[in-house]
N, C-alpha and C positions, 0 to 999 in steps of 0.2 A: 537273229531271225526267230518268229516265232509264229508256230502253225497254230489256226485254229481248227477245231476242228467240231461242226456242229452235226447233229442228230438231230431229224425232222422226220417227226413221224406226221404223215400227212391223213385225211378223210378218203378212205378207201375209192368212193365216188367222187373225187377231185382230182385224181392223180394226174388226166390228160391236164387238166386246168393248172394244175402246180406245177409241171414242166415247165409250160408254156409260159406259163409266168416267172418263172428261173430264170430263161432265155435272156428276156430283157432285164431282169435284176440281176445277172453276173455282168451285164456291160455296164451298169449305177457300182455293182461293187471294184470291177476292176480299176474305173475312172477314180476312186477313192485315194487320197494319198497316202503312200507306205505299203499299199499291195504288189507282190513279188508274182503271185502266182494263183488261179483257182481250179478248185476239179472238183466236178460234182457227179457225184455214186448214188446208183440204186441199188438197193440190196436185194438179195440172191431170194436170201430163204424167204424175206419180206418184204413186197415188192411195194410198199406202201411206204417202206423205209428208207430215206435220204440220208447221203451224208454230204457235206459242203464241206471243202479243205481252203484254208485262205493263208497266205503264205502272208506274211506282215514284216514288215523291215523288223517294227521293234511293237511291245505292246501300247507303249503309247498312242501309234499311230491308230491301232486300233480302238483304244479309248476314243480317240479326238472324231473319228469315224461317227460314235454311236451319241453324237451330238449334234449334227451335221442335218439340214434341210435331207441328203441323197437318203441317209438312214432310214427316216422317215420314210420317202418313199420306197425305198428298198421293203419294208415292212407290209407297208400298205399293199404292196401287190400279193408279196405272197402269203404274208402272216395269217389272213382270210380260209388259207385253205389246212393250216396246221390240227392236229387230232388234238395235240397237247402241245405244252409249250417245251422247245427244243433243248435240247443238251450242249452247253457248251462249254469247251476244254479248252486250254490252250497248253505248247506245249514246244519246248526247246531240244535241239535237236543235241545230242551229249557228244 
């Protein structure tokens, strides 16, 4: 298994907009094949700060994901409202 785990720092004046757009881009990411699980964080001290956890069988799954027509629009909805472009980890559990 392997988590990702992304940093999205969003346009302080979009944030109602970035949720809502979360919404219907975690039901594109869950219908994805090889997703185990998602959890999406706002942060405390930064409330402009996301984090997305995506739980992936293996990383390939994830690879073949960021090829895919759903990716795309997975992007398309939210990517619009990013400050900068997002931080991402992935990361096996020991």
């Amino acid at each position: 298994m392997v988590t990702e785990h992304v940093f999205i720092k969003v346009k302080p004046e979009n944030i109602g907009d970035f949720i809502a757009a979360m919404e219907e881009g975690q039901s594109i990411l869950r219908s994805a094949y090889g997703v185990r699980e998602i959890a999406f964080h706002r942060g405390v001290e930064s409330d402009n700060l996301f984090m997305l956890l995506i739980e992936w069988n293996q990383i390939e799954d994830h690879n073949a994901f960021t090829k895919t027509a759903d990716f795309g629009k997975f992007g398309g909805l939210v990517g619009q409202y990013f400050q900068e472009k997002p931080s991402i980890q992935h990361f096996t559990r020991l």
